[in-house]
N, C-alpha and C positions, 0 to 999 in steps of 0.2 A: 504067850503074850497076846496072840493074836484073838484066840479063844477070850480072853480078858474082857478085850477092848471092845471084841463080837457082844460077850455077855454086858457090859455096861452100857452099850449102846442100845438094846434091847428093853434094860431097865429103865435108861433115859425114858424112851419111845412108851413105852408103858403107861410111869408117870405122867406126861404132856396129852396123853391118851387121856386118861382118867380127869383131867385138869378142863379137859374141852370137853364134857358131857355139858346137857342140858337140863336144866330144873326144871320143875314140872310146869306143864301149861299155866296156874292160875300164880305162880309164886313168877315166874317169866315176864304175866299180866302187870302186875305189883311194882315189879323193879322198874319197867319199861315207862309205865305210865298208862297202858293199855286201855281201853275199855273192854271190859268182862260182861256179857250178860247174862252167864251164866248162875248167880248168885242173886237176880233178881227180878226173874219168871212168877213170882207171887205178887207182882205189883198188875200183870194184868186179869184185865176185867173190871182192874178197879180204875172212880173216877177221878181223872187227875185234878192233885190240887197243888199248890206253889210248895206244902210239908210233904209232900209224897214223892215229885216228881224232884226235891233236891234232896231228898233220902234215896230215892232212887243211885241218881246220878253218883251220890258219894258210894253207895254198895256197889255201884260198877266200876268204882277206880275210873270215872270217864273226866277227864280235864272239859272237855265244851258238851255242849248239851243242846239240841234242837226240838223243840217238838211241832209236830207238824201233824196240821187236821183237813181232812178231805177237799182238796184242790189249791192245798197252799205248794206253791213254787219250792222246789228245793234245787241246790247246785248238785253234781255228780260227783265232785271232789269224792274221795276217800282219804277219811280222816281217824285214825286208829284208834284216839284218844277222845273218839266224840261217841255220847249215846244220842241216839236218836228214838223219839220218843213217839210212835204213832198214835194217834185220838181217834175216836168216831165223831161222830156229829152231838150226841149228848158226854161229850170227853172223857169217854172211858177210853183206857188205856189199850189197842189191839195190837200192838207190834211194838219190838223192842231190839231195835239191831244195835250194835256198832258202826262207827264207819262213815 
């Protein structure tokens, strides 16, 4: 009996094991509402236009979007769901974080 109750609780712990793994990082990105910028490293060098930089935003799953060009103020928050969208001086695109 004891053996029984040993093996059932074994197969519980198992199952709840299996039940709490994690999805993979970009499918994780998706559910959560993340920003990914992994999926949209082809956008720099190019220069940013109002079609590009909200095509962007949508291929990174990012809910808010900032773009910021050489000596503009930015807050430090960290924000998970935001892409940040770096510029040069002639607005091309040179950085792309999250965050």
């Amino acid at each position: 009996m004891a053996l029984r109750h040993h093996l059932a609780s074994l197969s519980l712990l198992a199952l709840l094991a299996g039940c709490s793994s994690q999805p993979p990082a970009q499918q994780t990105a998706e559910i959560s509402g993340d920003c990914n910028v992994e999926q949209v490293h082809g956008a720099l060098g190019k220069t940013a236009s109002a079609e590009l930089i909200e095509q962007v935003q949508q291929q990174a799953n990012a809910k808010t979007l900032r773009v910021l060009a050489p000596g503009d103020a930015a807050t430090m928050d960290y924000n998970p769901q935001r892409l940040n969208i770096d510029i040069d001086e002639s607005e091309v695109i040179i950085r792309l974080t999250c965050g």
